[in-house]
C-alpha positions in Angstrom: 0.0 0.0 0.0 1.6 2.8 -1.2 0.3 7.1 -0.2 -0.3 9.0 -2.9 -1.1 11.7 -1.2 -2.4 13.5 2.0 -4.8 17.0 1.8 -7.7 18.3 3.9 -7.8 15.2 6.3 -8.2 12.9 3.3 -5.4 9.9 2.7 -5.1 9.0 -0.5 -3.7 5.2 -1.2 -2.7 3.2 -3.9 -3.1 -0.9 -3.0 -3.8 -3.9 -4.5 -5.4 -7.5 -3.5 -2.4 -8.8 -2.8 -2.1 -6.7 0.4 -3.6 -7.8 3.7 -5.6 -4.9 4.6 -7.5 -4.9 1.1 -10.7 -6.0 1.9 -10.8 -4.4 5.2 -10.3 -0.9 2.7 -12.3 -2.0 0.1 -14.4 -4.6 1.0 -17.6 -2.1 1.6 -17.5 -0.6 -1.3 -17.4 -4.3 -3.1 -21.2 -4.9 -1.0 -23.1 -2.1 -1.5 -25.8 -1.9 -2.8 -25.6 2.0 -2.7 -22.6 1.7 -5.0 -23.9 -1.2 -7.3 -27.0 1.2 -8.0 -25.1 4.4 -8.6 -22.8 2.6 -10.9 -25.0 -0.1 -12.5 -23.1 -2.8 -11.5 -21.8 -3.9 -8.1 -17.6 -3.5 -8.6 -15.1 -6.3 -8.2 -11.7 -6.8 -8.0 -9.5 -8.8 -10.4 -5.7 -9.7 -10.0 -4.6 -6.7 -12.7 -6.2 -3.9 -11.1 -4.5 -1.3 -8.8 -7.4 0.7 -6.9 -7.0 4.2 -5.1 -9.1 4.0 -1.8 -9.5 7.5 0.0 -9.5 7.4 3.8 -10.9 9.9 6.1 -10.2 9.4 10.0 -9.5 5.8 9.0 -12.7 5.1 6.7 -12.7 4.5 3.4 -14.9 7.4 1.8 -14.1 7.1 -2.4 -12.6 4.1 -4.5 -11.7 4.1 -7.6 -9.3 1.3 -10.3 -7.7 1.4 -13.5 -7.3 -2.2 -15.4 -4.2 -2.9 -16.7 -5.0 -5.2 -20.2 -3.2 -7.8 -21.4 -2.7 -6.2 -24.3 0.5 -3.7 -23.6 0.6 -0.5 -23.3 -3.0 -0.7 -22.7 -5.6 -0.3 -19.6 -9.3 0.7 -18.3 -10.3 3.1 -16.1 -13.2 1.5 -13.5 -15.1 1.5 -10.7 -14.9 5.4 -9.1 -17.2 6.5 -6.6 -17.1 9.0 -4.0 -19.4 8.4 -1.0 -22.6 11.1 -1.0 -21.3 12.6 1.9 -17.8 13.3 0.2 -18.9 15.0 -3.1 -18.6 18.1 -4.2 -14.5 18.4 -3.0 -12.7 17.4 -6.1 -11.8 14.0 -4.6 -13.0 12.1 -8.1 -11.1 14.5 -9.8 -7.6 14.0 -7.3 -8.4 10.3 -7.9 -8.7 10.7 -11.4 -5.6 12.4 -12.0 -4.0 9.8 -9.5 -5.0 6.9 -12.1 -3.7 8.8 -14.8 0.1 9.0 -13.4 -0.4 5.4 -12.6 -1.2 5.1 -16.3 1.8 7.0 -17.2 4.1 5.0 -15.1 3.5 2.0 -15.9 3.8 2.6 -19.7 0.0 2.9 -20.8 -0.4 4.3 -24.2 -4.0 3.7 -24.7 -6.6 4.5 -22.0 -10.4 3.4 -22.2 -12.9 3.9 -20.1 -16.8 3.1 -20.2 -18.5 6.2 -18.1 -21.9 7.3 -16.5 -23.1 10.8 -17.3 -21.5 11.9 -13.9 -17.8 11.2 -14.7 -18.7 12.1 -18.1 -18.0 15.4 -18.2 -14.3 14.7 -16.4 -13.1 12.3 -18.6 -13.9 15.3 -21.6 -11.7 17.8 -19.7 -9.1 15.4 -19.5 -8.7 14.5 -22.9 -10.5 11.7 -23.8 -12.6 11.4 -26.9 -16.1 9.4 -27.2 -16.0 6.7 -29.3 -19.3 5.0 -28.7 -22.0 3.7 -26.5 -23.0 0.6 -24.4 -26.7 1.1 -23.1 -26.6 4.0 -21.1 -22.6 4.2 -20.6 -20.3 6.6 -23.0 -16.7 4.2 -24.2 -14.4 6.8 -24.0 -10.6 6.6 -24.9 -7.6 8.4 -24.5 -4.3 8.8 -26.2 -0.9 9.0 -23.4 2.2 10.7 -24.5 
């Protein structure tokens, strides 16, 4: 588990499900039926996703993963949610940008995503293009320097 940063009482960490406290971090967000609705989908975890959990006085408040591909230089932005609470304080947004230099440093070149109308308009202001539909989701995709 790794901090990626620290602001305004919020803790922002970068882990995976190989480390021990994952689920104990995580693990709410996984049942929820507050999240499944908002998203559309309950979120999961799979062995080549790295997921940014925000803590505030040691509870996890916002989650959020990006899917690294098999493909190389490839990946998929998933599964953000702030809790209601939370919104409204650009912690998305510091998440979001958080995915994006995990992107970068691991060698992405191409970055999807498949996004509700809320995240919409932040994937637009940070580059990426849409380049289709899936129900009522946007595919979105962006090119890394």
């Amino acid at each position: 588990m790794k901090v990626l940063r620290e602001e305004c009482g919020l803790t922002y960490f970068q882990i995976n499900n190989e480390h021990p406290r994952f689920y104990e971090l995580l693990g709410w967000f996984f049942g929820s039926r507050e999240v499944a609705r908002e998203l559309g989908m309950p979120i999961y975890d799979d062995p080549n996703r790295e997921w940014i959990v925000v803590v505030a006085d040691k509870y996890p408040i916002a989650c959020s993963s990006i899917e690294f591909l098999k493909a190389k230089g490839k990946a998929l932005m998933k599964s953000g949610w702030v809790h209601p609470n939370w919104r409204g304080k650009r912690i998305y947004n510091n998440m979001f940008d958080e995915r994006i230099k995990i992107a970068h440093e691991a060698g992405v070149t191409k970055l999807g995503a498949t996004v509700t109308d809320k995240s919409y308009n932040t994937h637009i202001r940070n580059g990426f293009r849409e380049i289709g539909t899936k129900g009522r989701y946007k595919i979105m995709r962006k090119e890394l320097d």
